[in-house]
GUKE-525420 format. One record per residue (C-alpha): x, z, y; residue number from 1; residue in three letters. Coordinates in steps of 0.05 Angstrom, whole numbers, padded with zeros to 5 digits. Last residue first. Example, Ala and Ser with C-alpha at 12.3 -4.5 7.8 and 13.67 -1.06 7.14 Angstrom:
# GUKE-525420
((00273, 00143, -00021), 2, 'SER');
((00246, 00156, -00090), 1, 'ALA');
***
This chain:
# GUKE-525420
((-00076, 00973, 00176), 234, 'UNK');
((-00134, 00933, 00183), 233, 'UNK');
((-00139, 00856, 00202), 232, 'UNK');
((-00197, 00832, 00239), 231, 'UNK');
((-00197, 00754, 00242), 230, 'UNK');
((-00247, 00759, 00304), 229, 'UNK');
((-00316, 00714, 00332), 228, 'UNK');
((-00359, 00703, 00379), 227, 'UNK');
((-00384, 00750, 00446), 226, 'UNK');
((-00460, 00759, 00442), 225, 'UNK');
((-00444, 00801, 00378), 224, 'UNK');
((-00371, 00800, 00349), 223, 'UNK');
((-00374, 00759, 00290), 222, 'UNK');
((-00317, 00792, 00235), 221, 'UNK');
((-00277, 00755, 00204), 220, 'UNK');
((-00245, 00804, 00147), 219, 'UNK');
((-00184, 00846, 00129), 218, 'UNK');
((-00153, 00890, 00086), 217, 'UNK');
((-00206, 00911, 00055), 216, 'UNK');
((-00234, 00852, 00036), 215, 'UNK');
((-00276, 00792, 00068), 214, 'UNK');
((-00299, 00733, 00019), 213, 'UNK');
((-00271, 00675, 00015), 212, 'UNK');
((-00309, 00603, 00012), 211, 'UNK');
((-00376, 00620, 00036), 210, 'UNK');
((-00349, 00658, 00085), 209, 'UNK');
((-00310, 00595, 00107), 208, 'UNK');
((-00367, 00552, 00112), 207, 'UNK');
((-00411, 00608, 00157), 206, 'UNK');
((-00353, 00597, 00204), 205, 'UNK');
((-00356, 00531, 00201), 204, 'UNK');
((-00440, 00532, 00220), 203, 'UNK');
((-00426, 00584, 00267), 202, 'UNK');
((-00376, 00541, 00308), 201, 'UNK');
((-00414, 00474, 00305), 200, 'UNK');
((-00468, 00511, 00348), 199, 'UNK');
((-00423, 00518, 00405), 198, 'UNK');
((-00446, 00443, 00420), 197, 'UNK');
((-00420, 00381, 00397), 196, 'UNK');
((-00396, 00329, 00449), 195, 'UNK');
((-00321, 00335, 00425), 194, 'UNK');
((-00274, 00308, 00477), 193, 'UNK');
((-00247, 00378, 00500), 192, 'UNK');
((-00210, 00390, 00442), 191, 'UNK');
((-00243, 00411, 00367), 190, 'UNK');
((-00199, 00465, 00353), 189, 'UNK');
((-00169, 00496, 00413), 188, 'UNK');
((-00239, 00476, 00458), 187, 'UNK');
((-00290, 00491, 00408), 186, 'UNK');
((-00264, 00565, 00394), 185, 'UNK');
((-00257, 00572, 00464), 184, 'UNK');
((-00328, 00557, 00472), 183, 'UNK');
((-00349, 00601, 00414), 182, 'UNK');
((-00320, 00666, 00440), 181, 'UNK');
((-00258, 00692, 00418), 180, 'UNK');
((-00243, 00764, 00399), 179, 'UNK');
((-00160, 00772, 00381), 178, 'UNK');
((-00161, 00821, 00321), 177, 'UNK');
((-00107, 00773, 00283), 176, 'UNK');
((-00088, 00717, 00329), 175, 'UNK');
((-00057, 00665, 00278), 174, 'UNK');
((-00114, 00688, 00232), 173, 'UNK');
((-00175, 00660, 00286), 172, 'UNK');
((-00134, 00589, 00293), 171, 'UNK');
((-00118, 00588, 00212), 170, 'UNK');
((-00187, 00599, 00203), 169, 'UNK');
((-00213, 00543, 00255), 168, 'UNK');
((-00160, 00498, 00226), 167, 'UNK');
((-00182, 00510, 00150), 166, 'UNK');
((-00257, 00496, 00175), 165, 'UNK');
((-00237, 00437, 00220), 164, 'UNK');
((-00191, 00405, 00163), 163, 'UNK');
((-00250, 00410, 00116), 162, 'UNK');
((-00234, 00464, 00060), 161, 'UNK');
((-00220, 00474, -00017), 160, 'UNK');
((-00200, 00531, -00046), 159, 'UNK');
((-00137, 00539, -00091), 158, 'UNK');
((-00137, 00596, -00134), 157, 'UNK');
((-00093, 00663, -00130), 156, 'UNK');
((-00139, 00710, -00099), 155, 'UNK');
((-00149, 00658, -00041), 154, 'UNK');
((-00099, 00592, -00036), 153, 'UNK');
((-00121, 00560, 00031), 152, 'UNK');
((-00085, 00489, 00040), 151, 'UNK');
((-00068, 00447, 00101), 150, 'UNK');
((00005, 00424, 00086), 149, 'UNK');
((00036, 00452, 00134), 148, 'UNK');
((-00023, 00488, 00162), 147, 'UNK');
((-00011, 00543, 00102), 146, 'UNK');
((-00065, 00601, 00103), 145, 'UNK');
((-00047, 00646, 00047), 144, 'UNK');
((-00094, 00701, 00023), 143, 'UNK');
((-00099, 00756, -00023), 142, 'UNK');
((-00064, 00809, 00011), 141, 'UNK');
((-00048, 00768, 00086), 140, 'UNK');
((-00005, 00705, 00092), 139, 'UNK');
((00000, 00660, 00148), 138, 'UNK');
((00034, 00587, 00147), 137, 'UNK');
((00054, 00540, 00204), 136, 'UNK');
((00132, 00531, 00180), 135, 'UNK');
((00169, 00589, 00156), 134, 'UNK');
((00230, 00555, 00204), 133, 'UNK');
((00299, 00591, 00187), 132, 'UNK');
((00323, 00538, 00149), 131, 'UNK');
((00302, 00484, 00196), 130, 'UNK');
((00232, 00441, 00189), 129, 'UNK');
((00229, 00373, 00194), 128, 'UNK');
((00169, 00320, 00210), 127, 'UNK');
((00120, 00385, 00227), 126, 'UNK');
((00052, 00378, 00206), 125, 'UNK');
((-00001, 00356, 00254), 124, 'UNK');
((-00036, 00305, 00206), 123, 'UNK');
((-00105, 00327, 00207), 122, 'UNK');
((-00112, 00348, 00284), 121, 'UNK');
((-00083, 00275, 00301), 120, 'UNK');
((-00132, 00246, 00251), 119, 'UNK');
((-00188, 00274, 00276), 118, 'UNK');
((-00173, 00258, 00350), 117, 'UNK');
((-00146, 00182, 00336), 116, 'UNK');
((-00222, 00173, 00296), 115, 'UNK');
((-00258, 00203, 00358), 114, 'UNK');
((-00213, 00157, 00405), 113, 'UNK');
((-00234, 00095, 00369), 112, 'UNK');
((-00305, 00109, 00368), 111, 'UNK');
((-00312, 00136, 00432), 110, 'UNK');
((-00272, 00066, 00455), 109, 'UNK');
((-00323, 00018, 00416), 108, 'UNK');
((-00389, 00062, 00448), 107, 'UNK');
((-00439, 00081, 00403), 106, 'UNK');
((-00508, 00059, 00382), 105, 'UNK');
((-00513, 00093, 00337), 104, 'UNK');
((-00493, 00176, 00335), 103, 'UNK');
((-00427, 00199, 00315), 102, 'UNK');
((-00417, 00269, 00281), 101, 'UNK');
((-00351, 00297, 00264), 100, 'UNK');
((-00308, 00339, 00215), 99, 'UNK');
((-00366, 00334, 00161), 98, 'UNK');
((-00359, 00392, 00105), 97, 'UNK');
((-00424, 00392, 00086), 96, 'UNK');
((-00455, 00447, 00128), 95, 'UNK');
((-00422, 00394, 00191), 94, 'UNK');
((-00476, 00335, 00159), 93, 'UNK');
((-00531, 00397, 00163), 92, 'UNK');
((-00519, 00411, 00231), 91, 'UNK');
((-00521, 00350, 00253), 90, 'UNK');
((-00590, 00325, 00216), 89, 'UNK');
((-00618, 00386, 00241), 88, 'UNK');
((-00607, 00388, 00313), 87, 'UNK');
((-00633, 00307, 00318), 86, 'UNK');
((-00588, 00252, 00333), 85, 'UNK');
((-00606, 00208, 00277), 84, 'UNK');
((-00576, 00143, 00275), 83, 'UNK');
((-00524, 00161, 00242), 82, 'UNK');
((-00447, 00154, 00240), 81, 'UNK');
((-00413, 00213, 00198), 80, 'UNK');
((-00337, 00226, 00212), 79, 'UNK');
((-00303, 00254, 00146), 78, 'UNK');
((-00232, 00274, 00150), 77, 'UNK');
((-00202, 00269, 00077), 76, 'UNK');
((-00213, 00348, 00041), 75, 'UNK');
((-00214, 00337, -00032), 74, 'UNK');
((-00245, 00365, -00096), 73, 'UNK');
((-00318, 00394, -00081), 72, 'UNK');
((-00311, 00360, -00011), 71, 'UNK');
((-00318, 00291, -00037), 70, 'UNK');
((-00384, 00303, -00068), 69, 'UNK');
((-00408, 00334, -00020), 68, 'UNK');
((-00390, 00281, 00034), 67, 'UNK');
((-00423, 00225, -00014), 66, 'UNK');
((-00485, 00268, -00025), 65, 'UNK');
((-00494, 00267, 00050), 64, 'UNK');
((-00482, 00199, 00058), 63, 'UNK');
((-00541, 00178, 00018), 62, 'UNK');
((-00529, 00155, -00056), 61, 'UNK');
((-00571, 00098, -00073), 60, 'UNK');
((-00577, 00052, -00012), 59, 'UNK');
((-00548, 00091, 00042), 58, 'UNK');
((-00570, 00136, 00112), 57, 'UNK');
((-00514, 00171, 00124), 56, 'UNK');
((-00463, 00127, 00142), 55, 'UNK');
((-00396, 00147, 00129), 54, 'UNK');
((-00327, 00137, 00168), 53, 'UNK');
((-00278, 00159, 00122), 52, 'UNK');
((-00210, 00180, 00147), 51, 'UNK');
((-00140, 00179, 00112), 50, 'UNK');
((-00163, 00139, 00058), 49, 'UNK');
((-00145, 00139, -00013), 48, 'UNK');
((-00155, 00069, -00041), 47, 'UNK');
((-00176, 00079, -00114), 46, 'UNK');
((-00210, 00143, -00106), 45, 'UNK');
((-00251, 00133, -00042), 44, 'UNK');
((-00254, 00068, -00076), 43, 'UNK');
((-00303, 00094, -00124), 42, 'UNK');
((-00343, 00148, -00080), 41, 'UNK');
((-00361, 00093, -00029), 40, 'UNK');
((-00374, 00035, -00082), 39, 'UNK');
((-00431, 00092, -00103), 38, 'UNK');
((-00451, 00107, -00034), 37, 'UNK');
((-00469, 00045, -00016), 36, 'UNK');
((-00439, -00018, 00034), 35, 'UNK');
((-00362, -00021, 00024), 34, 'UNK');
((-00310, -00031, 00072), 33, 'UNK');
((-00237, -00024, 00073), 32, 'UNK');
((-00192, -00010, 00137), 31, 'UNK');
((-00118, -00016, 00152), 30, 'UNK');
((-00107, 00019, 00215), 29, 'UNK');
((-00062, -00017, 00272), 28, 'UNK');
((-00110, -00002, 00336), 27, 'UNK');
((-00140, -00073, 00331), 26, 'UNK');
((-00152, -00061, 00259), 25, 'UNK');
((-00202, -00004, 00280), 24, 'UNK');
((-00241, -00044, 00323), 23, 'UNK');
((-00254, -00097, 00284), 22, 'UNK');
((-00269, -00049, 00228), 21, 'UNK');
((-00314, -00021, 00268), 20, 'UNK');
((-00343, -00085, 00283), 19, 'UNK');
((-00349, -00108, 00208), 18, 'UNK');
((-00387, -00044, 00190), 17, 'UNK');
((-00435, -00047, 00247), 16, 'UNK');
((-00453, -00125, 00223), 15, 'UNK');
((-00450, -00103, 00146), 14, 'UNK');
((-00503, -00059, 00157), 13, 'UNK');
((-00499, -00013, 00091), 12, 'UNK');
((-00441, 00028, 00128), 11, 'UNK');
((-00382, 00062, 00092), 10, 'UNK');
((-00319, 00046, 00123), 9, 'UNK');
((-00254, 00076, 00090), 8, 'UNK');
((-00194, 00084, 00143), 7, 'UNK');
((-00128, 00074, 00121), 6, 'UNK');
((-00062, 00096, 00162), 5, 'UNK');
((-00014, 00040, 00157), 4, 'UNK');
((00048, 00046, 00114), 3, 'UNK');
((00020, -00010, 00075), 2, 'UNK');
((00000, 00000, 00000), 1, 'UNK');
***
């Protein structure tokens, strides 16, 4: 494969799918394109994107059983385009593991820069490292939060997380019994460009409980009408 970064398209209009791609290879990413969730979930394996850009609304599979599906095992950056732009529909594509939500009709440069955002926050990992560097990594009894290579390992066992929920954890750990509120939250993690609301927060948040349970040791704690802490107890 090239050294280009590859970005699957999932979209069953081809005309939508064919212009982002337009507009992707213009920036120097090699994109593939299939039309249904099935071809979706078997070239996700065979091609290995960096990004997919999923459709929810598919023949067959929608594109929310796609991004489940891919989360159970793997965490790519998933944008999901839709036409709906409703609360819910948001909300539920971010439960999933979604890293962001574009709504149709869109703008070619949003597009572009959304996909350049994701991928910048996924691939921040240092080129080299020196002897003495420990890298981006945090460790507390039971947990290890490595941004290196952007895995969780809890009681032992590899869990699996979106880039935004392991960032959002790492940012909260990094700052142990630091209270942030959910607008700072959205501006170190999903940057000033994001058009989501401070919703987006409680529904990662809520992901990451899901994932690893508080201990004695230490917990995320919300901190009410405030937002949230990584409370670590001596």
């Amino acid at each position: 494969m090239s050294d280009k970064q590859r970005i699957l398209i999932v979209d069953d209009d081809e005309n939508i799918a064919e212009l982002i791609s337009l507009y992707l290879t213009k920036e120097c990413f090699e994109t593939l394109i299939v039309h249904d969730g099935e071809s979706a979930l078997r070239e996700y394996k065979t091609f290995r994107p960096h990004l997919i850009i999923l459709d929810i609304m598919l023949p067959g599979i929608d594109g929310y059983e796609v991004c489940r599906e891919i989360r159970k095992t793997d965490n790519t950056p998933i944008i999901m385009l839709s036409a709906k732009g409703e609360t819910f529909d948001k909300v539920l594509g971010l439960e999933l593991g979604a890293d962001d939500y574009i709504i149709k009709p869109f703008e070619s440069k949003e597009m572009v820069a959304r996909v350049k955002a994701v991928l910048r926050r996924f691939n921040q990992i240092p080129g080299t490292k020196s002897a003495n560097d420990d890298g981006k990594s945090l460790s507390f009894p039971g947990l290890s939060i490595n941004l290196d290579n952007y895995s969780v390992i809890y009681n032992g066992e590899h869990v699996v997380m979106s880039p935004k929920e392991l960032e959002l954890l790492y940012f909260l750990a990094s700052s142990a019994n630091q209270v942030f509120t959910r607008e700072q939250l959205l501006d170190n993690i999903w940057g000033y460009e994001y058009q989501g609301d401070t919703r987006t927060v409680d529904v990662h948040i809520k992901r990451i409980r899901e994932k690893i349970k508080d201990c004695d040791d230490w917990s995320i704690e919300t901190v009410w009408g405030v937002g949230y802490k990584f409370e670590v107890r001596e």
